[in-house]
C-alpha positions in Angstrom: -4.5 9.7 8.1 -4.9 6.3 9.4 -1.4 6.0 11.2 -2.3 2.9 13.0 -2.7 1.4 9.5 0.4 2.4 7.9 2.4 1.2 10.8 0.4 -2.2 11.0 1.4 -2.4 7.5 5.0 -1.6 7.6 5.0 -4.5 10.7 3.8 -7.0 8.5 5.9 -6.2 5.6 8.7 -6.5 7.5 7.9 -9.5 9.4 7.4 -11.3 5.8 10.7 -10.0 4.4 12.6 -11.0 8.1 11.5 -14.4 7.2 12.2 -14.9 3.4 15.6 -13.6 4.2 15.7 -16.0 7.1 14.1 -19.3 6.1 15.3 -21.1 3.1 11.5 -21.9 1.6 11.2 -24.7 -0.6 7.2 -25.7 -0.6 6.3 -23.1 -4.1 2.4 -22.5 -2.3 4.2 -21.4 1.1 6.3 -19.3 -0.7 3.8 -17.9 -2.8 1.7 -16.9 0.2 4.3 -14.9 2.2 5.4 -13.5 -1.1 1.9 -12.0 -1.9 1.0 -11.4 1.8 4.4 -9.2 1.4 3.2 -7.3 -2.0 -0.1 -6.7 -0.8 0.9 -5.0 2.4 3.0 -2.7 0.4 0.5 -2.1 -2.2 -1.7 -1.1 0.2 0.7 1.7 1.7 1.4 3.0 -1.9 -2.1 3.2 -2.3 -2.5 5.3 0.5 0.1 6.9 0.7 1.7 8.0 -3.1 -1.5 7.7 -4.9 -4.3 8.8 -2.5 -1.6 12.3 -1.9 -1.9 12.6 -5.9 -5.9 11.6 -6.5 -7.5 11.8 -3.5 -9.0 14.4 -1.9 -8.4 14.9 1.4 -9.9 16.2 4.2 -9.6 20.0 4.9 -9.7 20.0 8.7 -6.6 17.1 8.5 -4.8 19.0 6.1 -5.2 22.6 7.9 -4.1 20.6 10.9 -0.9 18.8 10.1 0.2 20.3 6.8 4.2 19.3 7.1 3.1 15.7 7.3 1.9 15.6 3.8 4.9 15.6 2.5 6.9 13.1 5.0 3.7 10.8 3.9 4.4 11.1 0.2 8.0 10.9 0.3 7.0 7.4 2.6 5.3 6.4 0.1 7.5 7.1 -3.0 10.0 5.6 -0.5 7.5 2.4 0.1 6.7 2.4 -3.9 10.4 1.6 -4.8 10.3 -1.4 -2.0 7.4 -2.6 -4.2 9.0 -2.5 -7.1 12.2 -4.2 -5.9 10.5 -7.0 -4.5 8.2 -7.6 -7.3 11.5 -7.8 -9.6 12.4 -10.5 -7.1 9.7 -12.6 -7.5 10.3 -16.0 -9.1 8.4 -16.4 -12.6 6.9 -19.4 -11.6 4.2 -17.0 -9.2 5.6 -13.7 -10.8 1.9 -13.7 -12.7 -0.5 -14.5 -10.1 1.6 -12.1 -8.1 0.9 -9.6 -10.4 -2.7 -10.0 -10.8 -3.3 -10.1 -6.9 -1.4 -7.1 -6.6 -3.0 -4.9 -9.6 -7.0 -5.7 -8.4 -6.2 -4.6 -4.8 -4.4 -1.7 -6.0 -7.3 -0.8 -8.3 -9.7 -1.5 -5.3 -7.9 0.6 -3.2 -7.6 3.6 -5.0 -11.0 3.3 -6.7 -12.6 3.1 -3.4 -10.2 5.8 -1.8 -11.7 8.5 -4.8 -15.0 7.1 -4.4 -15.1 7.7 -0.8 -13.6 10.8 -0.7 -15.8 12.5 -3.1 -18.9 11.0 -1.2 -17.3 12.8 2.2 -16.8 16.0 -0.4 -20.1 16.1 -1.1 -22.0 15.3 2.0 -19.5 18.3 3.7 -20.5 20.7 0.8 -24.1 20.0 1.3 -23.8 20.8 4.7 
């Protein structure tokens, strides 16, 4: 797993939550952009984290290596899935859409691409 990632992820996501709990926001496009940059970050560690532990496949040597941390990772991301959702309920309905939208494509593209890849690195290791 991509630790590096997750934790780059979990920086930014809190960064962006320090400062819409710190800074009263009035301008509705500067809002909007720390409000997605926030979303996407954590739909990207659901993605990996919750969803790729229930579709993807992973890799064998990984998992024959560190099999406890399976489940720390999906209880971090079932943990990181109900952040999501709370912020998302927070959102004000003037963006709440667009939010939304943003949110669902990268979340598609992630996984998609996630199952995609795996079963290419599934096949090219079976071939083998």
């Amino acid at each position: 797993m991509a630790y590096g990632g997750v934790l780059s992820n979990t920086f930014r996501s809190m960064v962006s939550i320090a400062v819409l709990c710190r800074i009263k926001i009035e301008n509705i496009y500067l809002l909007f952009s720390i409000r997605l940059f926030l979303t996407l970050h954590l739909v990207e560690m659901v993605s990996y984290l919750f969803v790729g532990k229930l579709f993807g496949k992973r890799y064998g040597e990984y998992r024959a290596m560190l099999p406890k941390t399976e489940i720390s990772e999906f209880h971090f991301g079932l943990y990181t899935n109900s952040r999501l959702s709370f912020v998302l309920s927070i959102v004000p309905p003037e963006i709440f859409w667009t939010v939304l939208v943003w949110n669902a494509a990268t979340f598609l593209c992630m996984c998609g691409g996630r199952i995609i890849f795996s079963a290419i690195h599934a096949k090219r290791h079976n071939d083998e």
